[in-house]
C-alpha positions as a printed NumPy array, in Angstrom:
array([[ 205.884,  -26.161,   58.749],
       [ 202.205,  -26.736,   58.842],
       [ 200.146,  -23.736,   57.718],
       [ 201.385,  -20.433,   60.496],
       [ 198.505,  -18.641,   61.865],
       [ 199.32 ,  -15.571,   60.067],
       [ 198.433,  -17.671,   56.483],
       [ 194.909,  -18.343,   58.131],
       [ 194.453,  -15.046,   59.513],
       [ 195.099,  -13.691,   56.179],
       [ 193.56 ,  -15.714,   54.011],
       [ 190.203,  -14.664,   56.097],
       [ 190.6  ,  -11.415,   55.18 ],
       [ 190.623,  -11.233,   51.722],
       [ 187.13 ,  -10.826,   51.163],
       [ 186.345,   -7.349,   49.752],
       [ 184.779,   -4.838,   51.506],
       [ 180.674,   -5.143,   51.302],
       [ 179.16 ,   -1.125,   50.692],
       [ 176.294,   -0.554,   53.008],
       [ 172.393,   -1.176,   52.094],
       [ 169.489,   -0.197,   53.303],
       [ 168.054,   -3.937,   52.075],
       [ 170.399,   -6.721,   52.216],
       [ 173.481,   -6.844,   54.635],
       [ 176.365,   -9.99 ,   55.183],
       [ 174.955,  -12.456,   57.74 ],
       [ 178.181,  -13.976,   60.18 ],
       [ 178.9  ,  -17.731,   59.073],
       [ 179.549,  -20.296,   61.306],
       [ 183.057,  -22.326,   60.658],
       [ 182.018,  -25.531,   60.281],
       [ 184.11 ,  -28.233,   62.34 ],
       [ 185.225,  -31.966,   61.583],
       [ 182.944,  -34.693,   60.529],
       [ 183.836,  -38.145,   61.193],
       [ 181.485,  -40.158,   58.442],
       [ 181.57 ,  -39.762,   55.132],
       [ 178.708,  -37.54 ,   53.41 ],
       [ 177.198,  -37.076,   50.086],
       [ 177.356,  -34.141,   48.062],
       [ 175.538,  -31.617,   49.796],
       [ 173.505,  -28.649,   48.594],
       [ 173.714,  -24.772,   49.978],
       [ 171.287,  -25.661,   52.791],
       [ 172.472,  -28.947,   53.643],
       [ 176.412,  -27.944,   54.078],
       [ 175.368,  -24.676,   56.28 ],
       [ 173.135,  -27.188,   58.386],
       [ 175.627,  -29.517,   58.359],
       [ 178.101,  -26.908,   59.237],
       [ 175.714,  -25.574,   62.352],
       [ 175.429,  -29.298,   63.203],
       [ 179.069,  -30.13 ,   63.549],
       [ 180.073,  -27.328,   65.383],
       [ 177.676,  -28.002,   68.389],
       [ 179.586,  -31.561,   68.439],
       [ 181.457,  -32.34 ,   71.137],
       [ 184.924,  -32.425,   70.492],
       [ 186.643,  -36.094,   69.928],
       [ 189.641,  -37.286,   72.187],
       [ 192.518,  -36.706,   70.51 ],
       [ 195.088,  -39.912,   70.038],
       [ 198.82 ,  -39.004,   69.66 ],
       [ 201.361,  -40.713,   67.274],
       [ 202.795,  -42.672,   70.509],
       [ 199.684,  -43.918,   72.208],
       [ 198.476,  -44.842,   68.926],
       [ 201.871,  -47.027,   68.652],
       [ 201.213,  -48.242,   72.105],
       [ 197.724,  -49.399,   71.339],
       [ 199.055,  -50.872,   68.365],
       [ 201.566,  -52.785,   70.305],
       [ 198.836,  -54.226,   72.944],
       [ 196.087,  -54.787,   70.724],
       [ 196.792,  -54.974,   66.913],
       [ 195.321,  -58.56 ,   65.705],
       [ 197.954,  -58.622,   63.38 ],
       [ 200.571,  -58.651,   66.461],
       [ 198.394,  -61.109,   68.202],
       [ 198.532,  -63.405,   65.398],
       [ 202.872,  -62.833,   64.895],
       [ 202.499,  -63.771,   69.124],
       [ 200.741,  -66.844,   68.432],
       [ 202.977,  -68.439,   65.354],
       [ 205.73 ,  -67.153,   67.528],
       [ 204.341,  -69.287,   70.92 ],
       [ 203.763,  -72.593,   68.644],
       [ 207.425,  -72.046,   66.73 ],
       [ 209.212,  -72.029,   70.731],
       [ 208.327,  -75.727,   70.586],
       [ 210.341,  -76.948,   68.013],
       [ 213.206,  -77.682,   70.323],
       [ 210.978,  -79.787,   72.604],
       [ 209.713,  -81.556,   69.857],
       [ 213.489,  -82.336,   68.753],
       [ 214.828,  -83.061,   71.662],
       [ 211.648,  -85.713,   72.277],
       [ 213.832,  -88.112,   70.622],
       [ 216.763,  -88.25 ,   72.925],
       [ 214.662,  -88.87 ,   75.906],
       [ 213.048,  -92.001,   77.499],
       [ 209.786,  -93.339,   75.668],
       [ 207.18 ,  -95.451,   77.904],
       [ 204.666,  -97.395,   75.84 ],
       [ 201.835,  -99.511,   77.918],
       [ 199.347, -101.877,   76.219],
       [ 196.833, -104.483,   77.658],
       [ 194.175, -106.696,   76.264],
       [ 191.602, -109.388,   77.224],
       [ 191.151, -112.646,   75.742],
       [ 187.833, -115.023,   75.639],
       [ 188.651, -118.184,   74.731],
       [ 186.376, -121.455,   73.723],
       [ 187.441, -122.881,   76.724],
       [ 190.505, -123.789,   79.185],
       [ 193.696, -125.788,   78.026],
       [ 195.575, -127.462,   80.901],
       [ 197.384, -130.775,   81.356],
       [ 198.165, -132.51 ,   84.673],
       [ 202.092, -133.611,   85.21 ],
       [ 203.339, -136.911,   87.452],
       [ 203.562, -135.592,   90.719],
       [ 202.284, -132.057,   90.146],
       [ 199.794, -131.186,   92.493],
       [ 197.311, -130.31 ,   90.243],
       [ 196.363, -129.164,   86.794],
       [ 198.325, -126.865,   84.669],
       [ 196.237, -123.974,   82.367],
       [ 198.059, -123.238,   79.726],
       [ 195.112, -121.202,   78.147],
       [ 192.408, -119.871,   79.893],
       [ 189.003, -119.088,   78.971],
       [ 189.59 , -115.446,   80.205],
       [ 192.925, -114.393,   79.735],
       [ 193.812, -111.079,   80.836],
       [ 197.608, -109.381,   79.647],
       [ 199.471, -106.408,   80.191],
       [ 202.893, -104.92 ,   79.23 ],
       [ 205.559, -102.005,   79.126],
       [ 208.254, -100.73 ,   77.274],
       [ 210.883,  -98.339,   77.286],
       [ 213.181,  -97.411,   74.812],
       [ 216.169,  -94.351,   75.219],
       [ 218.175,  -93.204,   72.853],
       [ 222.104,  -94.406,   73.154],
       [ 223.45 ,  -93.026,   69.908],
       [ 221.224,  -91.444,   67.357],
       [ 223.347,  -89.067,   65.272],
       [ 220.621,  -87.778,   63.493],
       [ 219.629,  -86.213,   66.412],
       [ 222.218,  -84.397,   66.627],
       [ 222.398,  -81.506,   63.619],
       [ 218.082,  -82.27 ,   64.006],
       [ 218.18 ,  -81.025,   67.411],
       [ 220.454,  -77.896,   66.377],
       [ 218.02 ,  -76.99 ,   63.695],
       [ 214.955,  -76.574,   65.671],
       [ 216.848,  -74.128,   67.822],
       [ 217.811,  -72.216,   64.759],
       [ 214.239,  -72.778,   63.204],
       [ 212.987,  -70.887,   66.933],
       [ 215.614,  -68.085,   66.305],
       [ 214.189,  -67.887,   62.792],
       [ 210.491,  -67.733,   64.143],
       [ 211.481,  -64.752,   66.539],
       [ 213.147,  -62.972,   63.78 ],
       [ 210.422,  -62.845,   61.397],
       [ 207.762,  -62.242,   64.311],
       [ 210.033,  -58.914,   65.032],
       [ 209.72 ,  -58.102,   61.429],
       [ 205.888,  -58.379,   61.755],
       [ 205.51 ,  -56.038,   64.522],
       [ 208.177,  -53.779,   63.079],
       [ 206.184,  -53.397,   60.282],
       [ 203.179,  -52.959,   61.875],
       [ 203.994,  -50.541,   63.961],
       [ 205.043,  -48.601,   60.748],
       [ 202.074,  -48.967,   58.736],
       [ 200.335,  -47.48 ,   61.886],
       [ 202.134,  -44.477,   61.921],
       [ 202.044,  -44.074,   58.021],
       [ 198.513,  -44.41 ,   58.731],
       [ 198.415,  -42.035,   61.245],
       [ 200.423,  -38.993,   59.548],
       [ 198.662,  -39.33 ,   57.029],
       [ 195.017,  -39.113,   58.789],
       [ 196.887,  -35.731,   60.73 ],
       [ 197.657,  -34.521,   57.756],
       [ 194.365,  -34.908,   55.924],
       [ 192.872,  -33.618,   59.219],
       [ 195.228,  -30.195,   58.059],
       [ 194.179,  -29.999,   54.498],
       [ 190.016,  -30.538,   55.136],
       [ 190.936,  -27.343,   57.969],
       [ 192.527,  -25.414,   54.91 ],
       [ 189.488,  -26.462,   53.053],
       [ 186.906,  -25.566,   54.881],
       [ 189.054,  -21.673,   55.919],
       [ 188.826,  -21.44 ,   51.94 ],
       [ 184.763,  -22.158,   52.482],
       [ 184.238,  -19.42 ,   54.531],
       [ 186.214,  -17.276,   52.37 ],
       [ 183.99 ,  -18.362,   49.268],
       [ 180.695,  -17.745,   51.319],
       [ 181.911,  -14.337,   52.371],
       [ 182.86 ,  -13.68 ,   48.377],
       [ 179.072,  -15.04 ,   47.283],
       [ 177.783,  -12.733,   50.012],
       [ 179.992,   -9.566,   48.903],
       [ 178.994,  -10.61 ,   44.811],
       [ 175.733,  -10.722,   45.347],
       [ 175.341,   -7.219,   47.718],
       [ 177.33 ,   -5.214,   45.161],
       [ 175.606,   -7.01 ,   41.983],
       [ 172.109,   -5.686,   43.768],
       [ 173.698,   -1.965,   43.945],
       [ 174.826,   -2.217,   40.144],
       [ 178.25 ,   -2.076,   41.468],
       [ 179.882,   -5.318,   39.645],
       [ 178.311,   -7.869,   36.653],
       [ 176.179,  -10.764,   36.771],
       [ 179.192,  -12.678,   35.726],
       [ 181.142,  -12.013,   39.269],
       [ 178.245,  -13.093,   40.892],
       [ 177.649,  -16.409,   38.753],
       [ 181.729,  -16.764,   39.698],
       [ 181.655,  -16.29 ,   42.674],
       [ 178.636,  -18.887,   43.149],
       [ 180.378,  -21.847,   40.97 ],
       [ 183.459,  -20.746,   43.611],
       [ 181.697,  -21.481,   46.477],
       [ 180.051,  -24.931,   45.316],
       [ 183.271,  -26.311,   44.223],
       [ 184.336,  -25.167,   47.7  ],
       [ 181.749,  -26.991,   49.43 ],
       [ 182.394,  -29.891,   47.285],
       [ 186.23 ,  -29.826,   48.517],
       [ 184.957,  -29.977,   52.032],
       [ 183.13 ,  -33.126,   51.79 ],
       [ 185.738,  -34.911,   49.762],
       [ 188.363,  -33.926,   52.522],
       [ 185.897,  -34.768,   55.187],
       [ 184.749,  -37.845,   53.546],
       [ 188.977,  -38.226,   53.369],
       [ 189.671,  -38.065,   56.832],
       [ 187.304,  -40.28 ,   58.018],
       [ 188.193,  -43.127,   55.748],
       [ 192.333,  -42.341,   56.913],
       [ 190.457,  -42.41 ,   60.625],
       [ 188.647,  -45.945,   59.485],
       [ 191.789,  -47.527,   58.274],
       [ 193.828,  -46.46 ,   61.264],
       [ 191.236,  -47.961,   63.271],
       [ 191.065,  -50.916,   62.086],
       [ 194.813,  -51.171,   62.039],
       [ 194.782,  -50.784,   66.011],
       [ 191.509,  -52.78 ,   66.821],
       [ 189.105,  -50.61 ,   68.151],
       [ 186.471,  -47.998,   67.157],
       [ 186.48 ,  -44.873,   65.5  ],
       [ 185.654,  -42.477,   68.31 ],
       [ 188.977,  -40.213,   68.137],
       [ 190.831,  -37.309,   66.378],
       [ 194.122,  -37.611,   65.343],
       [ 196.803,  -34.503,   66.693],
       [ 198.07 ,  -31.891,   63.976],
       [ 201.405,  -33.697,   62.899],
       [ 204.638,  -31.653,   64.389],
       [ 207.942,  -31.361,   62.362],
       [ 209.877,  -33.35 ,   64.859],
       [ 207.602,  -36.774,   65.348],
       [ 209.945,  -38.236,   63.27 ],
       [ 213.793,  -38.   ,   63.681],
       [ 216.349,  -38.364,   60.659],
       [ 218.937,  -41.191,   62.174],
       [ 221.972,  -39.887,   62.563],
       [ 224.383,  -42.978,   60.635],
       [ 221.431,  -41.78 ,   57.539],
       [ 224.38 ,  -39.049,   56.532],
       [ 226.677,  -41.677,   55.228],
       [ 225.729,  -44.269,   52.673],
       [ 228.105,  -46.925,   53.632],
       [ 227.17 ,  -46.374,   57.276],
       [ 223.884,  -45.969,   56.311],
       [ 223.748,  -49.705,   54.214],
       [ 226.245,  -51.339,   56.906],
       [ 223.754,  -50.362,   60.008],
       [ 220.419,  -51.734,   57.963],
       [ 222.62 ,  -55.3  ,   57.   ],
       [ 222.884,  -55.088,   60.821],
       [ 220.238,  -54.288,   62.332],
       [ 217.375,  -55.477,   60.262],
       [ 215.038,  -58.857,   61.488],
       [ 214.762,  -59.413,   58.374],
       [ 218.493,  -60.119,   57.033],
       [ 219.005,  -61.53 ,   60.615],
       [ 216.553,  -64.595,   59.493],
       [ 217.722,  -65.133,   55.898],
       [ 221.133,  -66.012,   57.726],
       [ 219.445,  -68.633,   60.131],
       [ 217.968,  -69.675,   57.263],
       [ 221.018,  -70.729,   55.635],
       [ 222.576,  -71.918,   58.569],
       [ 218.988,  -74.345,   58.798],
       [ 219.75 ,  -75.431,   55.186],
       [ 223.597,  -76.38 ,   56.595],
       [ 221.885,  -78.284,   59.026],
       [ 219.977,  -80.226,   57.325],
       [ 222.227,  -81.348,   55.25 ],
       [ 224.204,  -82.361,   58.276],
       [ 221.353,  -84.495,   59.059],
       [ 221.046,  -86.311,   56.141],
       [ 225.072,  -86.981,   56.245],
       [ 223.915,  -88.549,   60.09 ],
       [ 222.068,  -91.253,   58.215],
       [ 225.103,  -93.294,   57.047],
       [ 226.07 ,  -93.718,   60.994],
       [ 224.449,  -96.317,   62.96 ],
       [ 221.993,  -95.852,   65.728],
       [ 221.883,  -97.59 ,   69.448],
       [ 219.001,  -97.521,   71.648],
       [ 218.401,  -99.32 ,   74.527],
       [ 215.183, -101.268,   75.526],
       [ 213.147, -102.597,   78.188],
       [ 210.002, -104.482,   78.377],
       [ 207.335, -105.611,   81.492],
       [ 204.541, -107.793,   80.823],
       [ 202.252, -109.391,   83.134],
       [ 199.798, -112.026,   82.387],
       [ 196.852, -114.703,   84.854],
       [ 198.159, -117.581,   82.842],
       [ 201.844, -118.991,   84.682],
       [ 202.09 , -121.481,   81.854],
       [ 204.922, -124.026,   82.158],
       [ 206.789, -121.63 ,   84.529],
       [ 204.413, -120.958,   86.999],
       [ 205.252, -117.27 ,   86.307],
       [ 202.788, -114.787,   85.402],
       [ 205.147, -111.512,   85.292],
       [ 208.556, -111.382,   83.215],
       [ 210.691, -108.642,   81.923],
       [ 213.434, -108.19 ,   79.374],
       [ 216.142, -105.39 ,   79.039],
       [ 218.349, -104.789,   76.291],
       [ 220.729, -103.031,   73.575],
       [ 219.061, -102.667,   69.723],
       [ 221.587, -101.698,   67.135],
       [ 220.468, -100.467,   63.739],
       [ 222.428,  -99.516,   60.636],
       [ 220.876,  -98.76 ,   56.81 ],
       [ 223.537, -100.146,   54.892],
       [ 221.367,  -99.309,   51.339],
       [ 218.095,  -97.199,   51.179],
       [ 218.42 ,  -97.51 ,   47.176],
       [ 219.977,  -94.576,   46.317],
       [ 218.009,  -92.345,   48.844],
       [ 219.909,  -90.651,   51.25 ],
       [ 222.272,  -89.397,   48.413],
       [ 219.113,  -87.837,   46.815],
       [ 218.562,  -86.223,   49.6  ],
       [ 222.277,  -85.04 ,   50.   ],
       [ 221.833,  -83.404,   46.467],
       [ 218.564,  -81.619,   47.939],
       [ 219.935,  -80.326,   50.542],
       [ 222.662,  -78.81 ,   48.87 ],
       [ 220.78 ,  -77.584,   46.338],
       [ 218.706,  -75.918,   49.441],
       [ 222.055,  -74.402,   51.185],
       [ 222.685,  -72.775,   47.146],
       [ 218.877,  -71.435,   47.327],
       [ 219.407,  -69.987,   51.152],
       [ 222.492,  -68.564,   50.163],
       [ 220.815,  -66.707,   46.761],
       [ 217.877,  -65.545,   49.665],
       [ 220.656,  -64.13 ,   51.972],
       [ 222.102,  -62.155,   48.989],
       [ 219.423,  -60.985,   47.19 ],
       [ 217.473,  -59.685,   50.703],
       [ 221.319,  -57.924,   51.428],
       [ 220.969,  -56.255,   47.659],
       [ 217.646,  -55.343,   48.572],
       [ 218.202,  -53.832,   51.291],
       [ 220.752,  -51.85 ,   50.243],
       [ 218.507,  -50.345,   47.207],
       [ 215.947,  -49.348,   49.929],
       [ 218.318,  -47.707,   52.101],
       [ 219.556,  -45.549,   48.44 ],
       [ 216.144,  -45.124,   47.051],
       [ 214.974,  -43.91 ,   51.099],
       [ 217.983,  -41.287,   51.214],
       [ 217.165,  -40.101,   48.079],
       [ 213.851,  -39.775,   48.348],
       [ 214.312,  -37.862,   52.15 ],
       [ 216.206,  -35.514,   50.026],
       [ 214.012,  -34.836,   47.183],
       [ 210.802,  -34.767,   49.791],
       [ 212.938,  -31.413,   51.74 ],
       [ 213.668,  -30.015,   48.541],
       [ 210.263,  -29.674,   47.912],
       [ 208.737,  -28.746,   50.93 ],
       [ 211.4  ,  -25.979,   50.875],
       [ 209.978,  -25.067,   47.534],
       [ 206.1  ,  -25.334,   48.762],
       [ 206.516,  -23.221,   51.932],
       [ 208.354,  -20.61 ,   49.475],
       [ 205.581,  -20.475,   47.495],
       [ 203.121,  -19.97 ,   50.482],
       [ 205.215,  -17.123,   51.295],
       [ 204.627,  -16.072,   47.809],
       [ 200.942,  -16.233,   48.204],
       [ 200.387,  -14.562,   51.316],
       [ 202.419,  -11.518,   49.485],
       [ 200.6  ,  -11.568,   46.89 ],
       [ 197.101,  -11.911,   48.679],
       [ 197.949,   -8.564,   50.317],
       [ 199.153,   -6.75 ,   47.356],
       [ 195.82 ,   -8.307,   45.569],
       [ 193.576,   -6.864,   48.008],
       [ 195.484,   -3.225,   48.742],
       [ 195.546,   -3.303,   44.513],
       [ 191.298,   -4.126,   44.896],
       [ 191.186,   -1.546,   47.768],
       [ 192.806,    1.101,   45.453],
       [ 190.459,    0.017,   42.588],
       [ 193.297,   -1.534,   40.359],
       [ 192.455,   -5.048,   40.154],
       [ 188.82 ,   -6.404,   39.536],
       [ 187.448,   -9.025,   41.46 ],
       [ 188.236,  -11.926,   40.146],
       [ 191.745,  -11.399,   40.113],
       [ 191.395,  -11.565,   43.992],
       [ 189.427,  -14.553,   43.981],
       [ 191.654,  -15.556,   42.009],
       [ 194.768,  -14.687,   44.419],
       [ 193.048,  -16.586,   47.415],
       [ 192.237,  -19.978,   45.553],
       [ 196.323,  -19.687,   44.446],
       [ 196.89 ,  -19.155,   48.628],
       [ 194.941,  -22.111,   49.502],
       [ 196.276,  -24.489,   47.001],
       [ 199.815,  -23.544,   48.509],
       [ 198.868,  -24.397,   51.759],
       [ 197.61 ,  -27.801,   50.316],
       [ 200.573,  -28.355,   48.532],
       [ 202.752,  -27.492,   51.822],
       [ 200.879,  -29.711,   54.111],
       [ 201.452,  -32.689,   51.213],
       [ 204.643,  -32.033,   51.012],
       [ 205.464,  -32.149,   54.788],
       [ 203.43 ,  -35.257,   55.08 ],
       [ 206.011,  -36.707,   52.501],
       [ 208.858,  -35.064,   54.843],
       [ 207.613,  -37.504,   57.236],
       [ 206.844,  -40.334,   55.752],
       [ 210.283,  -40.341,   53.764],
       [ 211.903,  -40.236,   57.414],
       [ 209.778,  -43.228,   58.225],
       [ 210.774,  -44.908,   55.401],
       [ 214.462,  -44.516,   55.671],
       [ 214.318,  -45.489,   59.303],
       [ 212.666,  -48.531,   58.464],
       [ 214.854,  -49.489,   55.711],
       [ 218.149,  -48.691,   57.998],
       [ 216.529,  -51.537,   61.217],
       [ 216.07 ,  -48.435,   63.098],
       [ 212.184,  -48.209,   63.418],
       [ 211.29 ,  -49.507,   66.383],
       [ 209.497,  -46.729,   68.765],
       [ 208.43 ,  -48.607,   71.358],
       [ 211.83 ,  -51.241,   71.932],
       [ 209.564,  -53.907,   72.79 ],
       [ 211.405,  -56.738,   70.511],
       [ 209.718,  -59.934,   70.023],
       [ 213.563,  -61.493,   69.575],
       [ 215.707,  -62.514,   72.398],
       [ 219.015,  -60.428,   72.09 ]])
């Protein structure tokens, strides 16, 4: 799919032969290799010093399409954070279920009186303090829940609103994980077209070269050799855009995994991404993406939370029973001689009339079950139009890499015939240069449309639930 050997090997070649001179004779070019910064627009001597530069590089490490998903998985800050909401979100059942169990409250506090009150009693052995100057107190309570129905649907809830949580943290990563890998086919295939670009280079140099030796032997016009010159510039000018290019797709995918830019990606292959198989049918196709996506999956527990809550509010007419105990502990006895008591007992509360509130609130939350149910539907339709629009687009993205690698084919016959027509002195020079900048603009076009290939099988994966490379799934089953 991506540009055969036999294109470059050809496309090298085209270069008209250069008659012999005793003065001047082709000097061998050095192909120049990757950059990974971006550069400004070069002259003649910077490029070819650039070029020598770059090749005496040492080569990057190259990171594949599934450890690039892997480091993704481990490291991406956007994961992290989609970790963290998830880890605070697995405590809303705790928090719920904090009502329904026992409750401990302990206070104390010290007194400094003017002075000591006591009286004396017939027959009591001595005075009693009622107050004294420093008077020291303590107590507990305890309350549990008996009967709290609004605990009930509340406590429900919070382990829907968890299920919710885990749902949209899949999503995240899901999503993620695909914007790495759009990133990263399209960084190999930008890595493809600067390698067509700078093939093209070497085939403009070679043309300048061949100009210039025959224009010195009166064998062509000035005008070839001013063409061929303005060829070679604008070549040089494609190079650093694609270079430039590449390292800003490098950049982004970088920064997408959280950590430097100190790799190359791998050429893309035809099969790194797989066509699912229920794709063929568009029922099956729209019934496995209502299925499988997290997405869908939470706008449901979302309308089951709405349900809920309106259950709550419905708990509000019922009564509630708790029961209580209390422990205090005081260094005044008082008339009782005592200076610890404690108290235990049942407290029963009912809101007979709030003013009008809890109805309110019933018209809220049904007015919130209407909105969650409008979510779940429109995020269904949605889906649905992505799953269409994906399928479609798969198609139309084959149909026209079909067409482009058709048209390579084209080229490459017509790049020979050019330069067998130029051999037999037919066809002028131009009309070869002419031939070869036709050739490479095929093999552009073939690598863009193959990228699409891929990303339109990303796409409809995604939109079906079924992108998920690495099966690590933030949701519980």
């Amino acid at each position: 799919m991506f540009i055969p050997a036999l294109v470059s090997s050809l496309l090298l070649t085209q270069a008209p032969a250069v008659p012999t001179t005793p003065t001047r004779a082709p000097t061998a070019q050095a192909a120049p290799a990757p950059s990974d910064a971006p550069v400004r627009p070069p002259s003649t001597e910077d490029t070819r010093a650039s070029d020598a530069a770059q090749a005496q590089r040492p080569a990057l490490p190259l990171l594949t399409l599934q450890e690039a998903l892997d480091l993704a998985e481990k490291q991406s800050p956007s994961l992290d954070a989609a970790r963290a909401r998830l880890q605070q979100s697995r405590e809303l059942g705790n928090k719920a279920w904090s009502g329904y169990l026992p409750s401990i409250t302990a206070s104390g506090s010290y007194t400094r009186f003017p002075m000591e009150l006591s009286f004396t009693l017939p027959g009591a052995p001595g005075p009693i303090p009622l107050q004294k100057q420093n008077q020291l107190a303590g107590q507990l309570n305890a309350q549990q829940a008996v009967l709290v129905p609004t605990l009930w649907p509340a406590i429900k809830n919070a382990y829907l609103g968890e299920r919710a949580a885990e749902l949209t943290a899949e999503n995240t990563r899901r999503e993620t994980l695909f914007a790495v890998a759009q990133a990263y086919l399209g960084a190999a295939s930008l890595r493809e077209a600067m390698a067509v670009q700078e093939q093209l280079l070497e085939v403009r140099r070679g043309f300048e070269r061949d100009a210039k030796n025959r224009f010195e032997v009166g064998d062509v016009e000035r005008l070839a050799l001013l063409r061929a010159t303005l060829d070679r510039k604008e070549a040089e000018q494609e190079v650093v855009r694609s270079r430039n290019a590449y390292a800003n797709a490098k950049s982004a995918l970088a920064a997408l995994l959280g950590r430097p830019v100190d790799f190359d990606v791998a050429p893309p292959q035809e099969t790194a991404v797989a066509v699912p198989a229920e794709a063929k049918d568009v029922a099956l196709a729209e019934k496995t993406a209502l299925e499988r996506r997290p997405d869908v999956a939470a706008a449901r527990v979302n309308v089951d939370v709405a349900k809920g809550g309106r259950k709550q509010v419905l708990a509000e007419y019922l009564p509630s029973l708790h029961a209580t105990g209390a422990y205090s502990a005081t260094n005044t006895a008082g008339l009782t001689g005592q200076t610890t008591t404690w108290t235990a007992g049942l407290a029963l509360s009912w809101n007979l009339f709030d003013g009008g509130l809890r109805e309110a609130n019933l018209r809220e939350s049904s007015g919130k079950i209407a909105e969650a149910n409008a979510d779940l539907r429109g995020a269904e339709e949605q889906i649905r139009d992505q799953v269409r629009k994906a399928r479609s687009e798969l198609e139309t993205a084959e149909v026209n890499l079909a067409t482009a690698e058709e048209r390579v084919k084209l080229a490459v016959e017509s790049a020979r015939l050019a330069k067998e027509s130029f051999d037999a002195g037919a066809s002028t020079y131009l009309q070869v240069t002419d031939v070869n900048a036709t050739l490479a603009g095929a093999q552009l076009s073939s690598v863009a449309e193959a990228l699409n290939v891929q990303l339109s099988r990303l796409a409809l994966a995604r939109a079906m639930g079924l992108f998920d490379p690495t099966g690590h799934s933030l949701a519980k089953p």
